[in-house]
C-alpha positions as CSV (number, residue, x, y, z in Angstrom):
1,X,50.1,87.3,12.7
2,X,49.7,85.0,9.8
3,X,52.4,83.5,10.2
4,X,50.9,82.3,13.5
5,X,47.5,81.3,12.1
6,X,49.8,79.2,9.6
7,X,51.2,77.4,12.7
8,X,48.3,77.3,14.7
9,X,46.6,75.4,11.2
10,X,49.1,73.1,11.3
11,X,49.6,71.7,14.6
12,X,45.5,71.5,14.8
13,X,46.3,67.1,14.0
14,X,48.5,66.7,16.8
15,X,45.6,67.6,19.5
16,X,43.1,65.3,17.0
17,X,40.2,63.3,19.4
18,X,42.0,59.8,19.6
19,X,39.4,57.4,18.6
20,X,39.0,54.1,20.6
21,X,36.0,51.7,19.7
22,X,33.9,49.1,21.5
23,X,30.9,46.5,20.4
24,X,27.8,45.0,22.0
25,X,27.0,42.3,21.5
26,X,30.9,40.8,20.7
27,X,29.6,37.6,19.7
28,X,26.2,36.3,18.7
29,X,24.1,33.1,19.0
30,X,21.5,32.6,16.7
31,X,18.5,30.1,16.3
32,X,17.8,28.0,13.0
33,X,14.9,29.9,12.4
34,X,14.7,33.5,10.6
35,X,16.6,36.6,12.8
36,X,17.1,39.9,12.8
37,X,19.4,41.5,15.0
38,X,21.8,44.7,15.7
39,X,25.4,45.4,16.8
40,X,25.9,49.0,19.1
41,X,29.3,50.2,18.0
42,X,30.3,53.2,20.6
43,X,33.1,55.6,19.7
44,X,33.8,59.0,19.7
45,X,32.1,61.8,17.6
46,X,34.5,62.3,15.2
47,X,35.7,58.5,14.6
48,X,34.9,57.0,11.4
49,X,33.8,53.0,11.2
50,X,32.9,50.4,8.4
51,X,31.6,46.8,9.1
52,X,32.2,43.8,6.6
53,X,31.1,40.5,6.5
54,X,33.5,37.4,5.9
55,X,32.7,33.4,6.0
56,X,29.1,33.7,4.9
57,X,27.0,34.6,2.7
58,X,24.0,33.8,4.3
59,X,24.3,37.1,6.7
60,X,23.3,40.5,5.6
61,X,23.2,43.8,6.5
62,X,19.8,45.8,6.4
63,X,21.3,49.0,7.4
64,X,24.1,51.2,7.2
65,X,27.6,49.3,6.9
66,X,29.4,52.7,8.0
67,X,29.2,55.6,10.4
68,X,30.3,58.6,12.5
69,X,30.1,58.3,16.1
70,X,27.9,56.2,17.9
71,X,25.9,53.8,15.8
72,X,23.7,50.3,15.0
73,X,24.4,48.2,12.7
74,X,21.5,46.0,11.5
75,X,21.9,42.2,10.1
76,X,19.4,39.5,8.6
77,X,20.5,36.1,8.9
78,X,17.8,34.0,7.3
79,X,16.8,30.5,8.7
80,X,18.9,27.9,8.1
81,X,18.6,24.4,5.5
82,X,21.1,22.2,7.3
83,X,21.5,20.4,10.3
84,X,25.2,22.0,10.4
85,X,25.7,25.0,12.3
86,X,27.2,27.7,10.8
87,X,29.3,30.9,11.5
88,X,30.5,34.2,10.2
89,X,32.7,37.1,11.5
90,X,31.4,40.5,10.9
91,X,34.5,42.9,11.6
92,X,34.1,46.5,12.3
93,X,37.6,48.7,11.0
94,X,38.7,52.3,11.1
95,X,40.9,54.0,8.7
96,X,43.1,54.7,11.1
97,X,46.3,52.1,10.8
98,X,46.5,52.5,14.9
99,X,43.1,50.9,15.9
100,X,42.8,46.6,15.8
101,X,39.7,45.8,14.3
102,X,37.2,44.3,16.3
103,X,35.4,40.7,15.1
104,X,32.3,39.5,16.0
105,X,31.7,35.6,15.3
106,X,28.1,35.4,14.1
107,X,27.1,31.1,15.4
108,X,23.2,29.7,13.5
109,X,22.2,26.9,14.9
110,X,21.6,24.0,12.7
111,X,18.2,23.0,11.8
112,X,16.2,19.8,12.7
113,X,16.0,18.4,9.0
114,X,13.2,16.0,8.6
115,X,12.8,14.0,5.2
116,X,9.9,12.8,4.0
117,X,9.3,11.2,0.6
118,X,5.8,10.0,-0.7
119,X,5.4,7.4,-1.8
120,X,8.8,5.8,-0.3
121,X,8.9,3.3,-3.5
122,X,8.1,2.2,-6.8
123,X,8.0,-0.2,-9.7
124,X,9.2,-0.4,-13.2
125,X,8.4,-2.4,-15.9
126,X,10.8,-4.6,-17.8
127,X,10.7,-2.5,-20.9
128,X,11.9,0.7,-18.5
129,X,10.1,3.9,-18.2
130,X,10.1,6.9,-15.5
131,X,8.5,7.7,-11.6
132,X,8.3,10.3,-9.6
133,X,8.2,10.9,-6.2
134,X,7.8,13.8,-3.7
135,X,10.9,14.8,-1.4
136,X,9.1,17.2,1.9
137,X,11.7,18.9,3.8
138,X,12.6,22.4,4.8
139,X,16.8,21.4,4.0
140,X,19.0,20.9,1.2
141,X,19.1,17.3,0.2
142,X,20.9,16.0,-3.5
143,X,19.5,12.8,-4.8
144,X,21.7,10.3,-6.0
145,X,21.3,6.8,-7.6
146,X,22.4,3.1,-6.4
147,X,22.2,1.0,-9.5
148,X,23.7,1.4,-12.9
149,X,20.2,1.0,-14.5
150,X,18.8,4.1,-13.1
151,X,19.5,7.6,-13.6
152,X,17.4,10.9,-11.8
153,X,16.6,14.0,-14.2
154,X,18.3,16.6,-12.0
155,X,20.8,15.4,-9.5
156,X,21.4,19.1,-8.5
157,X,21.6,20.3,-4.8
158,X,18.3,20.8,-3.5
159,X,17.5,23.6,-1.2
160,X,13.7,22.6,0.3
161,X,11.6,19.8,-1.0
162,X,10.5,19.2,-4.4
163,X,10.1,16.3,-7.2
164,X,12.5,13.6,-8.1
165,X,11.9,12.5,-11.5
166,X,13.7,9.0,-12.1
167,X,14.4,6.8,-15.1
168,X,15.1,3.3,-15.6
169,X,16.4,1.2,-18.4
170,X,15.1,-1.8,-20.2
171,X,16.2,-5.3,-18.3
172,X,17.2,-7.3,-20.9
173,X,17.5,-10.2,-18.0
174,X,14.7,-13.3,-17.0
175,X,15.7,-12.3,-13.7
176,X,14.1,-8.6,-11.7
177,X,16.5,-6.2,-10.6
178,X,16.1,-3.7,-7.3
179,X,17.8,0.0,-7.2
180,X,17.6,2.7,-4.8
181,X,17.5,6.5,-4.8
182,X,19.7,7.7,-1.8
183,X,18.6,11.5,-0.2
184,X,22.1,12.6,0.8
185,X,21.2,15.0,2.9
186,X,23.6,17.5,5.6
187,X,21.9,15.3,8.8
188,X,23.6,12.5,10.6
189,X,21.3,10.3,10.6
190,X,20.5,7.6,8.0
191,X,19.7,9.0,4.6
192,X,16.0,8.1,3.3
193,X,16.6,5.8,0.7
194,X,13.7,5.6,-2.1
195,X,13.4,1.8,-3.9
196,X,12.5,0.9,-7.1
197,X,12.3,-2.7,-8.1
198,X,12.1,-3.8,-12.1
199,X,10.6,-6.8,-12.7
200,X,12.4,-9.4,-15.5
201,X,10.4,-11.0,-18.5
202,X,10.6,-14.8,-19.8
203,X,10.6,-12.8,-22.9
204,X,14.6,-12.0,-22.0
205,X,15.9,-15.6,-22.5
206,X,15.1,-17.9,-25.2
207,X,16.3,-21.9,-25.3
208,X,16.1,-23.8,-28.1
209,X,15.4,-26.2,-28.4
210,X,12.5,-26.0,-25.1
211,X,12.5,-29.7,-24.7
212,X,13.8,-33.2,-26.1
213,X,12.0,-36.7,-25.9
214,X,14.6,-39.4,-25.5
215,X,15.0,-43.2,-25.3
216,X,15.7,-45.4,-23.0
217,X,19.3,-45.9,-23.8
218,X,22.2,-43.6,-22.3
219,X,22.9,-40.1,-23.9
220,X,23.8,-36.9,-24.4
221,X,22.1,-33.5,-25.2
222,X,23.0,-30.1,-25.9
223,X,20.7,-26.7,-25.5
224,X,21.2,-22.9,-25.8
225,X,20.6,-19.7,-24.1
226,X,19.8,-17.1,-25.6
227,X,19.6,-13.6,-23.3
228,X,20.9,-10.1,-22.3
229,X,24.8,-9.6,-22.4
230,X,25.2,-8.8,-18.7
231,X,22.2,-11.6,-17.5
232,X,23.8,-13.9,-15.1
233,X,22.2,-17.4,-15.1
234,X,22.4,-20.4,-12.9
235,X,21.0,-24.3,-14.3
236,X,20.1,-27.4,-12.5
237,X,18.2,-30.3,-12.9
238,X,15.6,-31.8,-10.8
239,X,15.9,-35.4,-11.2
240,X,19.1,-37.6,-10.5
241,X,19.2,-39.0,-13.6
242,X,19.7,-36.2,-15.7
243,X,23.2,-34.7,-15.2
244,X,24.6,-31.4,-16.5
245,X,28.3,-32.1,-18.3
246,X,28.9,-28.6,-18.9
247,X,27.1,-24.9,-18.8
248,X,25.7,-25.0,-15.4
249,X,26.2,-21.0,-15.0
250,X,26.5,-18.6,-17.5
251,X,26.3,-14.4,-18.0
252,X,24.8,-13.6,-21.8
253,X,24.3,-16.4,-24.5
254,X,25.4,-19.3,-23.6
255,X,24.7,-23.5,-24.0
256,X,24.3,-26.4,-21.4
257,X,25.3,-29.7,-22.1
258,X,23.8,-32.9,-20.6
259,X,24.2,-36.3,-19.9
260,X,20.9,-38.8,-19.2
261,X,21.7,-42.5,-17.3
262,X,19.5,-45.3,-19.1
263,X,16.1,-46.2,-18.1
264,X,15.2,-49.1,-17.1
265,X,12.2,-48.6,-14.9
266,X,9.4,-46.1,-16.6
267,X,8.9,-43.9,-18.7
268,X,10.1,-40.7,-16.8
269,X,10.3,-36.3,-16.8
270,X,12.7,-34.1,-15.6
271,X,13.8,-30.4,-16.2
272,X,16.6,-28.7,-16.4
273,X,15.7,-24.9,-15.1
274,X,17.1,-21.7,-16.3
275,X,15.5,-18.6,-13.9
276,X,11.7,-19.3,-14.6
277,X,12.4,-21.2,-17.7
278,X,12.8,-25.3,-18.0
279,X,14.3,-27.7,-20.8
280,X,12.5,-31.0,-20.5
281,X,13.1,-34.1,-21.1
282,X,10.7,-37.0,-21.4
283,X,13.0,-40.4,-21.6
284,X,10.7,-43.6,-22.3
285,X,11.4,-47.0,-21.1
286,X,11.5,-50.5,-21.4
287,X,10.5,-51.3,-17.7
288,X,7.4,-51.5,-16.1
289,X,4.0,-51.7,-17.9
290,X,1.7,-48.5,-17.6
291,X,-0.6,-48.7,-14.1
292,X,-4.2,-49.8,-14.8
293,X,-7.5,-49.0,-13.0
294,X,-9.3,-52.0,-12.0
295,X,-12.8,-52.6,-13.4
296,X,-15.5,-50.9,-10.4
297,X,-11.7,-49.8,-8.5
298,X,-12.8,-46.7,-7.6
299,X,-14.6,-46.5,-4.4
300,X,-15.2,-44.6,-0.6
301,X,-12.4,-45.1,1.1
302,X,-14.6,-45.3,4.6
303,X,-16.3,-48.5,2.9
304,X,-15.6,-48.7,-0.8
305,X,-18.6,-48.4,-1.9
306,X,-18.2,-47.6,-5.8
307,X,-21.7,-46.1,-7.3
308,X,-20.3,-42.9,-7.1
309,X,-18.1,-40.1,-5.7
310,X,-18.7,-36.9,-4.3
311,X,-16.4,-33.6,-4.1
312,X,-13.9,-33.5,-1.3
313,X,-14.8,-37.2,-0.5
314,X,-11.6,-39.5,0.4
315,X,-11.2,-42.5,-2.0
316,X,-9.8,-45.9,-2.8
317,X,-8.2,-46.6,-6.3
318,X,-7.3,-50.5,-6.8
319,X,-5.3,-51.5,-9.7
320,X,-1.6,-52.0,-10.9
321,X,1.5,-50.3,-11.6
322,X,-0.2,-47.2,-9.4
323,X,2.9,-46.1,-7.2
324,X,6.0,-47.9,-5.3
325,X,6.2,-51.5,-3.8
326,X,6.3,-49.8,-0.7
327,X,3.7,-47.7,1.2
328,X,4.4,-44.2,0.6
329,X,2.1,-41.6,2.8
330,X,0.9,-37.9,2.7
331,X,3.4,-35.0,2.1
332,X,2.8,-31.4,2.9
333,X,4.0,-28.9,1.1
334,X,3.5,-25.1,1.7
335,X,0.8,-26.6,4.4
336,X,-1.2,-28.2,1.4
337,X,-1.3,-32.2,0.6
338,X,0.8,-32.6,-2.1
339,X,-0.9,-33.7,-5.5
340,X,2.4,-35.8,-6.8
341,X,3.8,-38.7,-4.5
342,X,6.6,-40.7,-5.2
343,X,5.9,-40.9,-8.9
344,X,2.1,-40.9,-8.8
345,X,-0.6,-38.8,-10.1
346,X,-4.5,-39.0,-10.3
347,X,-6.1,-36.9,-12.9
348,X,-9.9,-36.0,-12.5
349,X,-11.0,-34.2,-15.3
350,X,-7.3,-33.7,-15.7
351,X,-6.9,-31.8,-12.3
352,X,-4.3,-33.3,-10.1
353,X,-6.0,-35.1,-6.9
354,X,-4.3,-34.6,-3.1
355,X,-2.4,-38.1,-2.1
356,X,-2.9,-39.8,1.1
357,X,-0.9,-42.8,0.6
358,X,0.8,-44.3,-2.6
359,X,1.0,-48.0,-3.6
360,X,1.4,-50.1,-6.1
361,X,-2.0,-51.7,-6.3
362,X,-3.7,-49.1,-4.1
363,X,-3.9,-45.1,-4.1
364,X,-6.0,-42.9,-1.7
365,X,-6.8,-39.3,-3.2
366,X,-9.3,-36.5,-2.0
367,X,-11.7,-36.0,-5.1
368,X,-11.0,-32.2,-6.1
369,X,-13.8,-30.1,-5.0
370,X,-14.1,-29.0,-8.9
371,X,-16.1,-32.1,-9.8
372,X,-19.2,-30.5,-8.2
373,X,-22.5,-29.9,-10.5
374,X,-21.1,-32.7,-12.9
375,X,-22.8,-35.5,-13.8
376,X,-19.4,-38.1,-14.3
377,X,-16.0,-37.6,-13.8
378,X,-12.9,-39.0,-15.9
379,X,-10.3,-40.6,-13.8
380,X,-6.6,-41.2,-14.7
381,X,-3.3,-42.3,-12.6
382,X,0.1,-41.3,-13.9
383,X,2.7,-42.9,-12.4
384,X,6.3,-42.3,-13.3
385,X,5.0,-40.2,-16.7
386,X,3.3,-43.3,-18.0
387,X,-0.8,-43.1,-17.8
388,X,-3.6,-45.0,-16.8
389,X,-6.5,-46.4,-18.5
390,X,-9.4,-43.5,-18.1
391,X,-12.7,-44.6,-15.8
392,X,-15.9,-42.5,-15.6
393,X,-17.2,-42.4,-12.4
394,X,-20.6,-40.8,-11.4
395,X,-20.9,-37.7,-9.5
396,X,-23.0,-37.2,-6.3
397,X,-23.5,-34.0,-4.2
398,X,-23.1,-36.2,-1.1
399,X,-21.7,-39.9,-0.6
400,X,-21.5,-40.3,2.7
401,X,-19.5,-43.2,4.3
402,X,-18.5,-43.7,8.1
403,X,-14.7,-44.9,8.6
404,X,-14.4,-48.2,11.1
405,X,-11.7,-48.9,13.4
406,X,-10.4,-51.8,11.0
407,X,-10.9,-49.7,8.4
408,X,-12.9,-52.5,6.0
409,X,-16.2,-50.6,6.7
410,X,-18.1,-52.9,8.9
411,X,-18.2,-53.2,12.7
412,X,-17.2,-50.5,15.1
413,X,-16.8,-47.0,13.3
414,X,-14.1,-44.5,13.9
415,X,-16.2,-42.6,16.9
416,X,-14.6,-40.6,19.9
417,X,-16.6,-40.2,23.1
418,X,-16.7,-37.1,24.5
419,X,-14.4,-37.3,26.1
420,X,-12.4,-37.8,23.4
421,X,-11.1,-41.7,23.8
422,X,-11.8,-43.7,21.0
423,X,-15.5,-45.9,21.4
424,X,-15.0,-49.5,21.5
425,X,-16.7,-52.8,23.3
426,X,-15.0,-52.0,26.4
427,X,-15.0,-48.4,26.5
428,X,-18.4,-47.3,25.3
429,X,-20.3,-43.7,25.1
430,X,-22.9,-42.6,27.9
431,X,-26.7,-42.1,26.9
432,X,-27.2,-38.1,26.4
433,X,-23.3,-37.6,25.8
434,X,-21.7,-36.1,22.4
435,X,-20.1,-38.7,20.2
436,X,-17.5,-37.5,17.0
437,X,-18.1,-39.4,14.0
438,X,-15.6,-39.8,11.5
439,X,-16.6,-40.0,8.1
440,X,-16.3,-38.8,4.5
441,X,-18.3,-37.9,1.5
442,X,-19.9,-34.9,2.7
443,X,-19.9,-32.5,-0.3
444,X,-19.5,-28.7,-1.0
445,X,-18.5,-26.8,2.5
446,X,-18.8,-23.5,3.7
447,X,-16.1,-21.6,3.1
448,X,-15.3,-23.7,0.4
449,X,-11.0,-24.7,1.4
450,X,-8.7,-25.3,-1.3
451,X,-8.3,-29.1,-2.4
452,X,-5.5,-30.5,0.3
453,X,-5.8,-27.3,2.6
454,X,-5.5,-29.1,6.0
455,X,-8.9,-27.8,8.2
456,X,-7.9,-25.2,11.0
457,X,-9.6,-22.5,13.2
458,X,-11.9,-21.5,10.4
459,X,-14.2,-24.6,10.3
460,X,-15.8,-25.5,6.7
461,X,-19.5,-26.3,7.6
462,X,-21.4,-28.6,5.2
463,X,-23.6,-26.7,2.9
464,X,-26.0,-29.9,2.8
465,X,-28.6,-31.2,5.8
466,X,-27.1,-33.4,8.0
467,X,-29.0,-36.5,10.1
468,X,-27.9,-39.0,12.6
469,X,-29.7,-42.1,13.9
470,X,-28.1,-44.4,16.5
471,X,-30.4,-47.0,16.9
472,X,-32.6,-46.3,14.5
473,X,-33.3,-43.2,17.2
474,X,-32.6,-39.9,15.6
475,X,-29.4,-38.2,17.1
476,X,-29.6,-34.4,17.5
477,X,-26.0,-32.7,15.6
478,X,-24.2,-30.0,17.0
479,X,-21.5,-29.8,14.5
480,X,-21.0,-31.4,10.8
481,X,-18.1,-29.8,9.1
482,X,-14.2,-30.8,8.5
483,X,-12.1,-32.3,11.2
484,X,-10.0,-29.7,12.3
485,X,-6.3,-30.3,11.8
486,X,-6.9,-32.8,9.1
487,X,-7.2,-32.7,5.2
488,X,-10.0,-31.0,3.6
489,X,-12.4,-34.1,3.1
490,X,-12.4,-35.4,6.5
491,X,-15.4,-34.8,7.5
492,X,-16.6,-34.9,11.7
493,X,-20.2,-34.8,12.7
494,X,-20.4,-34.8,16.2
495,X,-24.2,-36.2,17.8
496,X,-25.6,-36.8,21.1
497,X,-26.5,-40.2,21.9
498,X,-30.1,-40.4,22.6
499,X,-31.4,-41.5,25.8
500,X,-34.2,-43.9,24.7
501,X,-31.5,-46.1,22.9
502,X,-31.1,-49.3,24.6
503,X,-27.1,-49.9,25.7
504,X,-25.3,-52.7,23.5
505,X,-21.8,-53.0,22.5
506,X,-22.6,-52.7,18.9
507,X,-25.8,-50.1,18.7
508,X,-26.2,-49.0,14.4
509,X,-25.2,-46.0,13.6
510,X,-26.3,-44.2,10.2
511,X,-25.5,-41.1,9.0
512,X,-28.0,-38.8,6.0
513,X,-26.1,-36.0,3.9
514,X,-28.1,-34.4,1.9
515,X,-30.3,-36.7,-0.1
516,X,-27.6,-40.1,0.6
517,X,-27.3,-42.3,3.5
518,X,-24.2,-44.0,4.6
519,X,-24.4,-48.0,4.5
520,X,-25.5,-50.2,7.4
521,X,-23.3,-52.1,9.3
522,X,-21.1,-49.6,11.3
523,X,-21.8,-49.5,15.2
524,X,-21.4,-47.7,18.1
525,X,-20.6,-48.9,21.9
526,X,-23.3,-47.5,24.1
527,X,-23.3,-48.3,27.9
């Protein structure tokens, strides 16, 4: 009988429970956001299982990672910081050597990564120094720099927002500099780029010597540069008759040698220019005498009147030596009348003066509006670096003057009808119609343009009181400010003809600014 038992004992593993094993789900899809889920393993009663996790680490199990029988097994998977989806395989095994473990691949969703940085750029001063600025997302991100003068504090992978401390290093250059903060970040798209700009400092380059005076004769000159080792530098000149021999680019210290023609005209200036920096060179002459202001040559340019000037008002200089033997006219520049014309200058109070035209014995300027509240102003012309005798002139608030069609400041005056053909003999204005009167010396206007801002949609009214007669019958105003599309100075007062005038070919007209009238002797066509 034991002997049986014995046998019976032994032949107990052949009739074991075969275990066979099954999963649900057998693969998962998960959202970026945080999940928790569970895996139904079915087997038999007596078969052993294990789970384990491989490919990663970002899924867990919260429960029990083996069991007997029938089970659950419980996972975390947390919510994702990339726009990358990613998997793991959790794989459920037996100890038995004749069951195939079962996988189950485990797919998260990537996230939609926004970046967000505040403020999106910065500034640094030529000495160096640091910034911040805040990086908002819910991803990883790693900063990194794009520039050799910049460096961030902690160019670690980052896994949600934070702060991204920079530094930047002095700039030993004239010249600023611009580098950029690149968030690399695990999204497709383009990578927000944070940019910090450094300005330069004159401070960073030295020449010496600054300048040279010269004579008339043919030469040669030398000057250094004296700057950052890795400062890259560019020079030219701005005149034609100062030519560079040798130096005109450079990185670090360095020289420029150059070569001026003779001069035979006037005494003249140019510049060599380095970044913002100039060498200059004044080279005298044995041409031309300096330009003189005639004796009572300053005057109205509407009827050269010359008691006195007003601010903004148009004028006539007579003299010699003033500008080129041929008529030269207005520039713009930057949508401002130019204060230097071929050559010339005209100083009041030593403020350069917008040019209308340039001649030799004749310059037209607009006064600078500066002059206002004095009593005399001090009037120079430069031309071609030599200078003028000085003439005070008297200051008005107002020195009105009416422009004529042949411009000597008698006769018919520069007058539109309205509908906007020029007045004459022939083509004369109706009684009760608007008339636009050309004139200048109005004074001080509301808002107050810059001197040689050219008049547009923002009309500068006359801050003074403004009258019209036309034959000796007062002429209501309906306007009296600039002339719109012309140089600050220009001045447009447009009146309606009164219906009591009697019709003539040459009716008086008169203008009152202020506490000045403008001369007799300019007329108006009335029909």
């Amino acid at each position: 009988m034991k002997l049986l038992l014995a046998m019976l004992a032994l032949s107990v593993p052949l009739f074991a429970q075969t275990c066979t094993y099954s999963v649900s789900p057998t693969s998962i899809s998960l959202p970026a956001t945080t999940t928790y889920g569970s895996i139904a393993v079915s087997t038999g009663d007596t078969c052993r299982w294990a789970v384990t996790i491989s490919g990663g680490s970002w899924l867990t199990f919260t429960g029990p990672t083996q069991g007997t029988g029938n089970g659950t097994v419980s996972y975390a998977a947390p919510a994702s910081n990339t726009a990358q989806q990613r998997t793991a395989t959790i794989t459920l095994t037996d100890s038995s050597p004749l069951v195939k473990p079962i996988s189950i691949t485990v797919t998260q969703a990537g996230a939609t990564c926004n970046y967000n940085l505040n403020p999106t750029s910065g500034t640094i001063a030529a000495t160096g120094g640091t910034g911040q600025f805040q990086v908002t997302t819910g991803c990883i991100w790693q900063a990194a720099v794009s520039g050799a003068f910049l460096s961030v504090q902690d160019p670690s992978l980052q896994l949600t927002g934070g702060t991204v401390t920079y530094t930047a290093t002095a700039n030993t250059c004239v010249a600023g500099r611009t580098g950029a903060i690149v968030i690399n970040t695990s999204s497709s798209g383009i990578a927000p780029v944070f940019t910090v700009t450094q300005s330069g400092s004159p401070s960073n380059m030295i020449l010496n010597p600054t300048g040279a005076n010269a004579g008339p004769a043919a030469g040669d000159g030398r000057f250094t540069i004296t700057t950052g080792p890795t400062c890259g530098w560019t020079a030219f000149s701005d005149v034609t008759w100062m030519q560079i021999t040798a130096g005109a680019s450079g990185s670090g210290n360095g020289a420029v040698s150059y070569h001026l023609l003779a001069n035979s005209t006037a005494p003249r200036t140019g510049s060599i220019h380095i970044g913002n920096l100039a060498f200059t060179v004044t080279q005298a002459s044995s041409g031309p005498p300096a330009p003189t202001i005639s004796s009572n040559g300053i005057g109205s340019a509407a009827n050269y009147r010359t008691d006195a000037v007003s601010p903004g008002e148009i004028v006539s200089i007579f003299g010699a030596n003033m500008g080129p033997s041929q008529l030269v006219t207005l520039q713009l520049s930057g949508g401002y009348v130019t204060t230097s014309l071929s050559g010339t200058q005209v100083l009041f109070d030593g403020v350069p003066a917008p040019i209308i035209f340039t001649l030799d014995k004749q310059v037209s300027v607009v006064v600078p509006y500066g002059v206002a509240g004095k009593s005399t102003t001090q009037v120079q012309v430069v031309y071609n670096g030599q200078t003028s005798n000085t003439v005070a002139v008297p200051v008005q608030a107002s020195h009105p003057a009416i422009f004529t069609l042949d411009t000597t400041g008698l006769g018919p005056g520069a007058i539109l009808n309205q509908d906007n053909s020029v007045n004459s003999s022939i083509n004369g204005a109706a009684r009760g119609s608007v008339v636009s009167i050309y004139a200048t010396g109005g004074g001080t206007t509301a808002p107050l343009l810059a001197d040689g801002a050219v008049t547009g949609s923002n009309l500068p009214l006359l801050t003074q009181p403004v009258s019209v007669t036309i034959g000796g019958i007062d002429a209501p105003v309906t306007y009296s400010g600039g002339a719109p599309g012309s140089v600050a100075g220009l001045t447009q007062i447009n009146a309606t003809v009164p219906g009591g005038v009697a019709p003539g070919i040459a009716v008086p007209v008169v203008i009152r600014i202020g506490n000045y009238s403008s001369t007799a002797g300019v007329t108006l066509s009335v029909r």
